[in-house]
N, CA, C and O atoms as a Maestro MAE file, in Angstrom:
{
 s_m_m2io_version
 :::
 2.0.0
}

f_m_ct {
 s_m_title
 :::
 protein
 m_atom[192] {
  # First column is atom index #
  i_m_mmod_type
  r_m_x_coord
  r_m_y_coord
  r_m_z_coord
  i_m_residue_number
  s_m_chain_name
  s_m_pdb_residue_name
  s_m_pdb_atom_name
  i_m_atomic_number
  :::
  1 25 114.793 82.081 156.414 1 A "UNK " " N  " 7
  2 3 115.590 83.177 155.941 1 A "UNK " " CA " 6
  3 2 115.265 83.376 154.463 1 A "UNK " " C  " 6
  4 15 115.098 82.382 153.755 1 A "UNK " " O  " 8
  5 25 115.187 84.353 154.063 2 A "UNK " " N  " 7
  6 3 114.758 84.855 152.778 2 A "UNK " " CA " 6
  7 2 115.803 85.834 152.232 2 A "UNK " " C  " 6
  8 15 115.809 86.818 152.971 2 A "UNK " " O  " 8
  9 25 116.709 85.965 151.212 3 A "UNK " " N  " 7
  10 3 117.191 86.445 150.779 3 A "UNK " " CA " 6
  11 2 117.223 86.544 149.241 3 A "UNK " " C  " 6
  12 15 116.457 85.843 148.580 3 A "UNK " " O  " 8
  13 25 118.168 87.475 148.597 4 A "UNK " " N  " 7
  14 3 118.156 87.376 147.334 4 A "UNK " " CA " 6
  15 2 119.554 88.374 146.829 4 A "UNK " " C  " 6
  16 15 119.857 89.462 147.318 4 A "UNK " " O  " 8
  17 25 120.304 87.613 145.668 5 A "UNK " " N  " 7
  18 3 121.126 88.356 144.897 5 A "UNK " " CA " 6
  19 2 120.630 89.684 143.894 5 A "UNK " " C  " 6
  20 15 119.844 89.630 142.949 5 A "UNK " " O  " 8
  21 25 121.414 90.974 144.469 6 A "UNK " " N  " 7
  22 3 121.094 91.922 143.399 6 A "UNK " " CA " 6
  23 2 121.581 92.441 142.257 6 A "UNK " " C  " 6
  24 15 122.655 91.968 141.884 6 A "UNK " " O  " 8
  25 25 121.035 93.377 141.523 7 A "UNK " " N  " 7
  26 3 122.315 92.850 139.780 7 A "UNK " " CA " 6
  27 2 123.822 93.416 140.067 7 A "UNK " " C  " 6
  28 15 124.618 93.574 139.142 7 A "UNK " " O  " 8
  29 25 124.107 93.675 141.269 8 A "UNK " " N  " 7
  30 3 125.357 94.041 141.383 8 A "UNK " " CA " 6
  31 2 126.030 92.864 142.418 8 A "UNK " " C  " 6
  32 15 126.791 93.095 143.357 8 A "UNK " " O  " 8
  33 25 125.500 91.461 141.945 9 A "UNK " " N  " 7
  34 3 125.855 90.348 142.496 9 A "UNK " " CA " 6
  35 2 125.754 90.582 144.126 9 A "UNK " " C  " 6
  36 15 125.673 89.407 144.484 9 A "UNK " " O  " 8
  37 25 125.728 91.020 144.809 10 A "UNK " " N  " 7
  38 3 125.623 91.379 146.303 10 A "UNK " " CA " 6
  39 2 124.309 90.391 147.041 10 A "UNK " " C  " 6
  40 15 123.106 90.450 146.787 10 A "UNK " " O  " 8
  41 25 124.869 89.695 147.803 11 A "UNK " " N  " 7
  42 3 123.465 88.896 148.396 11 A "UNK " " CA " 6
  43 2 122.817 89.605 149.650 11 A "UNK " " C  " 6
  44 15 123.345 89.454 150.752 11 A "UNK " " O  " 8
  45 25 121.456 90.529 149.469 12 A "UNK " " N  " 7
  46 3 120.930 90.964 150.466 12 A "UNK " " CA " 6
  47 2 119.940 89.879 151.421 12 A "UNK " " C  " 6
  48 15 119.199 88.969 151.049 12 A "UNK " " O  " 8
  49 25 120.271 90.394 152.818 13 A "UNK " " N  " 7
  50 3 119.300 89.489 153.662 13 A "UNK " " CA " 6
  51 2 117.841 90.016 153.740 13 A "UNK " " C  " 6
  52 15 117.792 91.024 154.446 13 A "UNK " " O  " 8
  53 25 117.186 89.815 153.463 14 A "UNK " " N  " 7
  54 3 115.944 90.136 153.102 14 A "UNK " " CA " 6
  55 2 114.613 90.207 155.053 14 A "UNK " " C  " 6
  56 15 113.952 91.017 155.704 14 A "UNK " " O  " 8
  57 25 114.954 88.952 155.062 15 A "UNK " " N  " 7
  58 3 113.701 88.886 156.230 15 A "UNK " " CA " 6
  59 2 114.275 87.168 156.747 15 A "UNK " " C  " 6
  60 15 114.765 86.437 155.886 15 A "UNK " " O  " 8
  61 25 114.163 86.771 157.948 16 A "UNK " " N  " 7
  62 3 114.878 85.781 158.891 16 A "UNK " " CA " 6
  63 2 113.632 86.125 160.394 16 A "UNK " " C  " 6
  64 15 113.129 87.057 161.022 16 A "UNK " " O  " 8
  65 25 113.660 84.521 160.317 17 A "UNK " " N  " 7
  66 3 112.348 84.346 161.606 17 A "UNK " " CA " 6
  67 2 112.287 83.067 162.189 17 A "UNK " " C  " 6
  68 15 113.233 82.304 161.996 17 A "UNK " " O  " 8
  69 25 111.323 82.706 162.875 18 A "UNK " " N  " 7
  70 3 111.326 81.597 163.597 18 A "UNK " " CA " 6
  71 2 109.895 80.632 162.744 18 A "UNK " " C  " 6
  72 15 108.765 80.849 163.180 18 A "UNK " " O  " 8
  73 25 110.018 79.898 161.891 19 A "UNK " " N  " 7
  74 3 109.623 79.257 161.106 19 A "UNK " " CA " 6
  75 2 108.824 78.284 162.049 19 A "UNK " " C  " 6
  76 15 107.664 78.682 161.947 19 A "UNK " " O  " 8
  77 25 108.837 77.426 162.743 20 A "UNK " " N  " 7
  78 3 108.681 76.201 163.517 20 A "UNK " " CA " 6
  79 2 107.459 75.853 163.935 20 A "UNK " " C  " 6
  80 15 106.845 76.317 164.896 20 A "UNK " " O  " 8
  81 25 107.063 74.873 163.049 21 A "UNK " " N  " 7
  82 3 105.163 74.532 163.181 21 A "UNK " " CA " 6
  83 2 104.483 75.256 162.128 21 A "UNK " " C  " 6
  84 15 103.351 75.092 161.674 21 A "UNK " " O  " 8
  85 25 105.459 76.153 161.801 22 A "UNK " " N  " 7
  86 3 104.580 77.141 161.037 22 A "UNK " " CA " 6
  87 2 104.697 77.361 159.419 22 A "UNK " " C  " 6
  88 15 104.060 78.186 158.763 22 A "UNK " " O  " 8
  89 25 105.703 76.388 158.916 23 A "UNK " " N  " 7
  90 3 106.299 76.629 157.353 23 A "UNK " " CA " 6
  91 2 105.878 77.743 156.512 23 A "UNK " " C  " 6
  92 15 106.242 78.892 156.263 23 A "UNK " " O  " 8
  93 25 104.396 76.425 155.972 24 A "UNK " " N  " 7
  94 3 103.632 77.255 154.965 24 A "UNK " " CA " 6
  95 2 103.408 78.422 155.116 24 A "UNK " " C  " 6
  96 15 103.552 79.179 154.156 24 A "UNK " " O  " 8
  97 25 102.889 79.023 156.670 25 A "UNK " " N  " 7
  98 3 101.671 80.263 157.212 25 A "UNK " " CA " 6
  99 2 103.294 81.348 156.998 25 A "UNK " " C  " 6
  100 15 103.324 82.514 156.604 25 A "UNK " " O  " 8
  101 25 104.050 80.795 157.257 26 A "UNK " " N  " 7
  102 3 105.514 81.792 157.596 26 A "UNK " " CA " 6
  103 2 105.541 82.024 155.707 26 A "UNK " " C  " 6
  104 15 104.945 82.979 155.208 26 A "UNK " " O  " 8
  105 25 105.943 81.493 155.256 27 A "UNK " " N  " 7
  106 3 106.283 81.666 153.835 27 A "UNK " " CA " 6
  107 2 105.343 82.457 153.037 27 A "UNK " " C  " 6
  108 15 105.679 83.210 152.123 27 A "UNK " " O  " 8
  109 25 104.255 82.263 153.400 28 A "UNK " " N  " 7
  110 3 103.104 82.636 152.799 28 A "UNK " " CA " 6
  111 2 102.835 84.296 153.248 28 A "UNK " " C  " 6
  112 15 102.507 85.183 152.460 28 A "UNK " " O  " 8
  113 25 103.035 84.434 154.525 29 A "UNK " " N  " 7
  114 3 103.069 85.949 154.810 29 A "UNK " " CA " 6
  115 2 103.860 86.798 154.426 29 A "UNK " " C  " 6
  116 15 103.541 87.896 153.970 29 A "UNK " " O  " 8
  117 25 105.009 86.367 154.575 30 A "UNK " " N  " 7
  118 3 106.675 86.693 154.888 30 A "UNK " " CA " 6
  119 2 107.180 87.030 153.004 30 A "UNK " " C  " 6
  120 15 107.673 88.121 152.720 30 A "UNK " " O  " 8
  121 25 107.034 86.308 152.274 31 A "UNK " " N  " 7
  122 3 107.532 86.642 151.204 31 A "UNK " " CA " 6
  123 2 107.223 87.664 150.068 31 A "UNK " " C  " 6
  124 15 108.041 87.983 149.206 31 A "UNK " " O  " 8
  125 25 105.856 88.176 150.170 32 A "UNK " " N  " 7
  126 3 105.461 88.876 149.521 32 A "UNK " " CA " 6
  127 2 106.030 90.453 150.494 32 A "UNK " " C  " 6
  128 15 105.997 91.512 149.867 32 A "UNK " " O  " 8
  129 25 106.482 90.474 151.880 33 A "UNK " " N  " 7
  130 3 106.530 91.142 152.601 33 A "UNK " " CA " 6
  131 2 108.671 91.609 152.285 33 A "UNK " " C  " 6
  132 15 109.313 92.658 152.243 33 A "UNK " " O  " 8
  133 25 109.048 89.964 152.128 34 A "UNK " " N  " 7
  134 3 110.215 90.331 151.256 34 A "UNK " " CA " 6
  135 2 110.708 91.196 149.676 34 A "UNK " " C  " 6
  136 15 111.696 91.893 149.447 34 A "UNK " " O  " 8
  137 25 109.724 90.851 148.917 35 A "UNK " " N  " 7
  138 3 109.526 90.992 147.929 35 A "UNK " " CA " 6
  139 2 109.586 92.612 147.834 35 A "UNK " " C  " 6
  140 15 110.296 93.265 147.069 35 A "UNK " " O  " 8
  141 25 108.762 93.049 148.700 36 A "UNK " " N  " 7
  142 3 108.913 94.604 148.687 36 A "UNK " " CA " 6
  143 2 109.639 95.084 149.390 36 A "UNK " " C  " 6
  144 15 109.548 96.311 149.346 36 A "UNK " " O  " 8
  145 25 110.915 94.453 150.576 37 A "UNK " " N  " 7
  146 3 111.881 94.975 150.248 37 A "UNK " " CA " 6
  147 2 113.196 94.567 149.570 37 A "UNK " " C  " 6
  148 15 114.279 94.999 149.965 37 A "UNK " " O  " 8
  149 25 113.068 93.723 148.539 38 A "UNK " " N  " 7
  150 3 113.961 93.977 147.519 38 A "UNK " " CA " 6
  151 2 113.404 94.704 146.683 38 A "UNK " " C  " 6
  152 15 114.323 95.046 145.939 38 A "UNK " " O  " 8
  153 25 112.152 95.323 146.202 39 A "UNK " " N  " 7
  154 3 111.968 96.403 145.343 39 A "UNK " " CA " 6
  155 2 112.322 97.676 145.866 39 A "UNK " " C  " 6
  156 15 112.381 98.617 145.074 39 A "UNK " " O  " 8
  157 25 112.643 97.917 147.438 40 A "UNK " " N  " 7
  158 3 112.964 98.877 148.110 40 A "UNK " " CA " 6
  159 2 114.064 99.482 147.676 40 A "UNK " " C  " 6
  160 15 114.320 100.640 147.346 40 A "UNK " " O  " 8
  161 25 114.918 98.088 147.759 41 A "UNK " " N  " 7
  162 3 116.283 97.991 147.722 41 A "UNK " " CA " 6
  163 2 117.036 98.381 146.235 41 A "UNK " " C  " 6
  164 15 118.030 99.101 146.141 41 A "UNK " " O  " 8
  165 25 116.279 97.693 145.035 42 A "UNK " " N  " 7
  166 3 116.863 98.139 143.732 42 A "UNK " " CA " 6
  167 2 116.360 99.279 143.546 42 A "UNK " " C  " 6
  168 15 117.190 100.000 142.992 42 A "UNK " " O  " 8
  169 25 115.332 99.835 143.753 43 A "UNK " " N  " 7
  170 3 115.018 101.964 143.732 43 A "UNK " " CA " 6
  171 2 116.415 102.258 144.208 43 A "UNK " " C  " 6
  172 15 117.297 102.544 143.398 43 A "UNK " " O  " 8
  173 25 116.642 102.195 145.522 44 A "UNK " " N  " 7
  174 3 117.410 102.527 146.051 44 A "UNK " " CA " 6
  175 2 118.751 102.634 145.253 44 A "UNK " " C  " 6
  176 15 119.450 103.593 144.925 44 A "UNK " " O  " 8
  177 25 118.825 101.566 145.107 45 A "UNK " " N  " 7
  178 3 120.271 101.381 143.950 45 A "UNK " " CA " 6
  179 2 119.855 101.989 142.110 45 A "UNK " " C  " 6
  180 15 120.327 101.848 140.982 45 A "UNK " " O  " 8
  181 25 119.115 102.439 142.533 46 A "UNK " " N  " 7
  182 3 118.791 103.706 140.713 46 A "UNK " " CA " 6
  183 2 118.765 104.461 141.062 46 A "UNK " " C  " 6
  184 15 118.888 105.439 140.325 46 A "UNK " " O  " 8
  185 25 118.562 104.655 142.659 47 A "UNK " " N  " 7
  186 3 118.678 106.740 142.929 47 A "UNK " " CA " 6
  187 2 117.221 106.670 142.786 47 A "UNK " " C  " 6
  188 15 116.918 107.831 143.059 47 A "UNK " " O  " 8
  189 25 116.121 106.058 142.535 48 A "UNK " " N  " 7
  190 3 115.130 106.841 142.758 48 A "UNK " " CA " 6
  191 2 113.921 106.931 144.376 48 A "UNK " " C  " 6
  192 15 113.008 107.756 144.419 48 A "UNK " " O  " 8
  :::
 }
 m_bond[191] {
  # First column is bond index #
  i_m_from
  i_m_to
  i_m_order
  :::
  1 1 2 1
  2 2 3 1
  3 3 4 2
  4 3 5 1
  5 5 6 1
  6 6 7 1
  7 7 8 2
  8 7 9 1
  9 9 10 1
  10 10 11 1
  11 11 12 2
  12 11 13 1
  13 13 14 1
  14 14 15 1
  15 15 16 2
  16 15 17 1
  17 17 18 1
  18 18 19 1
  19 19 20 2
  20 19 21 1
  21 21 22 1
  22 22 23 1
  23 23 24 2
  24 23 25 1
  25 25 26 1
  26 26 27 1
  27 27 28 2
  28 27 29 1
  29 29 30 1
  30 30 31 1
  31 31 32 2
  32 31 33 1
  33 33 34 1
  34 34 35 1
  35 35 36 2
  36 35 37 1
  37 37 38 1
  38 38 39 1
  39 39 40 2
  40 39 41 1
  41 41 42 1
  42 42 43 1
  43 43 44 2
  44 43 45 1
  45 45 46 1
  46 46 47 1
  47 47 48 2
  48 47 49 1
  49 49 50 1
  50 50 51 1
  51 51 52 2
  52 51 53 1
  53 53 54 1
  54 54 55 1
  55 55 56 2
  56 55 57 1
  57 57 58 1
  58 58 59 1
  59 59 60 2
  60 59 61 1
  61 61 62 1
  62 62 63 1
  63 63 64 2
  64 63 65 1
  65 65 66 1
  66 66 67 1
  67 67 68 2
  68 67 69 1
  69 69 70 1
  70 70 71 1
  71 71 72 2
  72 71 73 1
  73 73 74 1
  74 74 75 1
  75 75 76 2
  76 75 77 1
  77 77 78 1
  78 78 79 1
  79 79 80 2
  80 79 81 1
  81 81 82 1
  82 82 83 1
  83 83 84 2
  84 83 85 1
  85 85 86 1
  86 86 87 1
  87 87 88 2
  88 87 89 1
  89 89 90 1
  90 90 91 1
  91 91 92 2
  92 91 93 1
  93 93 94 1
  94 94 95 1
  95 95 96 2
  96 95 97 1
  97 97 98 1
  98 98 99 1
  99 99 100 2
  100 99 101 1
  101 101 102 1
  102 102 103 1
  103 103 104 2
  104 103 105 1
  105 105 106 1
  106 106 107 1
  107 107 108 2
  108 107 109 1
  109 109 110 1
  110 110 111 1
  111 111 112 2
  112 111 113 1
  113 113 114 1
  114 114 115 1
  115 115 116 2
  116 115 117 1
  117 117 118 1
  118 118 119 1
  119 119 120 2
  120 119 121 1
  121 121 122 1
  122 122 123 1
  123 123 124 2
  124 123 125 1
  125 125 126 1
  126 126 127 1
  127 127 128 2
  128 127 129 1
  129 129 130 1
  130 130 131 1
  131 131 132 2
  132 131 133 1
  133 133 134 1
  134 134 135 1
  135 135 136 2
  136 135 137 1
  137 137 138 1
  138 138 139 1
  139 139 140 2
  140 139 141 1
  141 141 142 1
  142 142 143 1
  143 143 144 2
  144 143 145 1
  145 145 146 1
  146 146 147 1
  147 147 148 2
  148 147 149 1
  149 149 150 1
  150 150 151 1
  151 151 152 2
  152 151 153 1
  153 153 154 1
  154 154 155 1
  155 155 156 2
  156 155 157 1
  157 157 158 1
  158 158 159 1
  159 159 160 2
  160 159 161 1
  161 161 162 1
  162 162 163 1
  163 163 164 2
  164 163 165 1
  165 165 166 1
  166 166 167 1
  167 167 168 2
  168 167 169 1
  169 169 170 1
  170 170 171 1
  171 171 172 2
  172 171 173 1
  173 173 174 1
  174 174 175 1
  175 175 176 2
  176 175 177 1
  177 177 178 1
  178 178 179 1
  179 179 180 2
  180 179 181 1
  181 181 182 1
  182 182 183 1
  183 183 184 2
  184 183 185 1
  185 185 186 1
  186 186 187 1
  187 187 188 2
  188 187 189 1
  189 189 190 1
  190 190 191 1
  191 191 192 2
  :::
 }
}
């Protein structure tokens, strides 16, 4: 599970999967894949 707090303290769930055997290969795909949507998410919250 990947999540993250936004500056309006709010904890968004980001991305949640089945990890198992797979750590590194999961983390390694998965987070940069999170990453853009919490940049989704704070546009969103500026209106743009």
């Amino acid at each position: 599970m990947l999540f993250a707090f936004d500056p309006d303290r709010q904890a968004i769930l980001l991305l949640a999967g089945d990890k198992a055997g797979n750590w590194t290969r999961w983390y390694k795909k998965n987070i940069p894949v999170a990453d853009d949507l919490f940049d989704d998410h704070l546009r969103t919250l500026k209106g743009n």
